[in-house]
N, C-alpha and C positions, 0 to 999 in steps of 0.2 A: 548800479545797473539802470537807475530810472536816468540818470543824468544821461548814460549812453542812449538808451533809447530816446530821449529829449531830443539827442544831439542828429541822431537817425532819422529821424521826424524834419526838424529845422532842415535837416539838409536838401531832404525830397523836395522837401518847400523848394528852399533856393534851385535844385534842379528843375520843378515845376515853371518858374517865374523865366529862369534864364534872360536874364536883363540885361540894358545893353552897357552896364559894366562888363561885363563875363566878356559881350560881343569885342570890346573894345581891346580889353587884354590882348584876348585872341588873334585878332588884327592887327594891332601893334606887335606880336612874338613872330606872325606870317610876313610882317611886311621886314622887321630885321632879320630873321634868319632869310629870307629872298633874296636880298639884296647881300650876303655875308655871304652867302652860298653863291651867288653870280659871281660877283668879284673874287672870290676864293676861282674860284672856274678860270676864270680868265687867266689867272698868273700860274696857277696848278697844270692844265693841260699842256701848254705847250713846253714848259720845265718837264712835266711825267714825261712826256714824248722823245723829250732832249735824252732825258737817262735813262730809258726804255731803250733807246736807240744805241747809246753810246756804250763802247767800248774805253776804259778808262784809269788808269790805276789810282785807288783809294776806293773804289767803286762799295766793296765791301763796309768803308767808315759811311761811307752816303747813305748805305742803307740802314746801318746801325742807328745815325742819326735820324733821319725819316721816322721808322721804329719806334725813337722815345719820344720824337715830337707826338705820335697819337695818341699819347698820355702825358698830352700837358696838363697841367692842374687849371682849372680854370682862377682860381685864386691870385695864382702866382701870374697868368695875362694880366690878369685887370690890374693887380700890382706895378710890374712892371709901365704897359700903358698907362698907369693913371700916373705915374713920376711924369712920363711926358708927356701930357696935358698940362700938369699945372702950370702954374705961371712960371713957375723956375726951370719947368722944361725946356726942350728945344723945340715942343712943338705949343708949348704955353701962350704962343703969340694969336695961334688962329682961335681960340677960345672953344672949345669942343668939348670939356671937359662937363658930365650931366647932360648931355644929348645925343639923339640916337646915333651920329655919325663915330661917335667915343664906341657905345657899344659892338658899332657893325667894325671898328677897326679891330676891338678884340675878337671879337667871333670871327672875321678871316682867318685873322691868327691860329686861329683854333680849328679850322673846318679846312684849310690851304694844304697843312702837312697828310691828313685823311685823303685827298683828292689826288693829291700827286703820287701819294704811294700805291693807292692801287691803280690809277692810272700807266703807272711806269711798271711794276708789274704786270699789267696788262697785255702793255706792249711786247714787253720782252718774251708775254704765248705765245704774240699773235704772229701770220705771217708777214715774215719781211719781204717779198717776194712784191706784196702791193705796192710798193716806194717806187723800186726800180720801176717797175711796168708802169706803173702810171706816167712817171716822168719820161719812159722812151715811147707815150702816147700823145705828149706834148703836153701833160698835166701841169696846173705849176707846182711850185714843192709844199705851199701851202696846202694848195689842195688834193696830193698826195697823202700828204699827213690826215689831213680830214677824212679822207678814204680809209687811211687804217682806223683811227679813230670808228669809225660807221661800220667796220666789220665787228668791233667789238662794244658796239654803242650799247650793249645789254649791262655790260659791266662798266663802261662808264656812267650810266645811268645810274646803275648802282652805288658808285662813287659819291656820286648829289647826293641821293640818297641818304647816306649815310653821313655824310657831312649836315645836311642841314636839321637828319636829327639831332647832333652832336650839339648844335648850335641850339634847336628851340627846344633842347631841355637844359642847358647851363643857366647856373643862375649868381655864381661869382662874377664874371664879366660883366652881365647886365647890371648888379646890385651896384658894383664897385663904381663903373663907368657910368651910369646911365642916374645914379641916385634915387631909382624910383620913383620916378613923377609921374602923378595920374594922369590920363589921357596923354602921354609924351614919350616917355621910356617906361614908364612900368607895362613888365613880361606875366606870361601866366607862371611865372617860377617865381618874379621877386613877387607880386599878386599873394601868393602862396606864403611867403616868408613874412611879409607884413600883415597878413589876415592871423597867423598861426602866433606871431611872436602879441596881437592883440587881444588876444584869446578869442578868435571869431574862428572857430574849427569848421563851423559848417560851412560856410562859404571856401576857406580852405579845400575844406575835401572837396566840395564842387570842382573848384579850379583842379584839383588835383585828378580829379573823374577826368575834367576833361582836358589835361597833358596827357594822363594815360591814356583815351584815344586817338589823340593824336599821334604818340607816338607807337601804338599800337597799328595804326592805320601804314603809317609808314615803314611797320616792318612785316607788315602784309606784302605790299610792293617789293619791299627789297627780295623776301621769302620765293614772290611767282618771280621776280626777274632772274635768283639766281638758281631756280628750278627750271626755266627756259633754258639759262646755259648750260645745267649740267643734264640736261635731258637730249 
């Protein structure tokens, strides 16, 4: 009991102090998942759009597949990607392997299959009715698409959302690719696993205090965006 309370005490402290360790984690996990979360965006919209729109046979395997990608293990990304970084990889040549660009390739991976499923889902409520019209307004078919896009831009939003929590709470991808280097790739998750596995719990739990606001805050947003749509 006294050691708990010790450990309650130490910790306030470290909440107290909030030093620019903590700052830095936290900045480093905002500035990977950003960038994981963008790139994931780019290749995810206009694919969701494609099989949102399309009429197809297999259609049903597409979705199956999508489905299990939203539970990929983070484990089994970083495994996979980290074969191809090494040097024996085929991507062993560009050296990437222990820096942040290693981690932001798993965490697409991992935030890409979330974006385009409810993306293409999306599409396939909304109306199709804006494609045509737009394009017999002289629209181009990009900008078409963007139009449908922006009618249901609450649930795209969403999408991010949900992606980029997915991403700044993993902590497989980041530990595996990234190796944990202070000020460089270490996340408020691997942060967490090398404070806990040192026995430094109080700091731990700080870091952990504050993932859990973060991703608290984030499903604050997700909560009023998809209370706007279904209201």
């Amino acid at each position: 009991m006294d050691e708990l309370t010790g450990q309650s005490v130490e910790t306030v402290g470290y909440l107290s102090m909030f030093n620019g360790d903590i700052l830095a984690l936290i900045g480093t996990s905002f500035n990977l998942s950003l960038w994981s979360t963008s790139i994931a965006a780019l290749i995810a919209f206009p694919l969701g759009v494609f099989i949102g729109l399309s009429e197809f046979k297999g259609r049903r395997t597409v979705d199956i597949i999508l489905n299990t990608l939203l539970f990929l293990p983070t484990v089994v990304v970083g495994h996979l990607v980290y074969m191809a970084l090494t040097r024996e990889g085929f991507l062993g040549d560009f050296q990437l392997l222990f820096t942040r660009p290693a981690i932001i390739i798993g965490q697409v991976i991992l935030a890409t299959p979330i974006i385009l499923t409810m993306v293409s889902n999306t599409v396939r409520l909304a109306d199709r009715r804006i494609i045509p019209t737009a394009l017999s307004m002289g629209a181009s078919r990009i900008r078409a698409y963007l139009l449908l896009l922006g009618e249901v831009r609450a649930l795209v939003v969403l999408s991010l959302l949900a992606a980029c929590g997915r991403v700044i709470s993993e902590v497989g991808v980041s530990m595996m690719l990234g190796g944990n280097i202070f000020g460089k790739t270490r996340t408020i998750t691997t942060g967490i696993a090398l404070l806990t596995s040192q026995g430094e719990f109080a700091q731990a739990t700080v870091l952990g205090l504050v993932l859990l606001v973060i991703v608290f805050g984030i499903n604050i947003v997700v909560y009023q965006a998809t209370h706007r749509v279904s209201a």
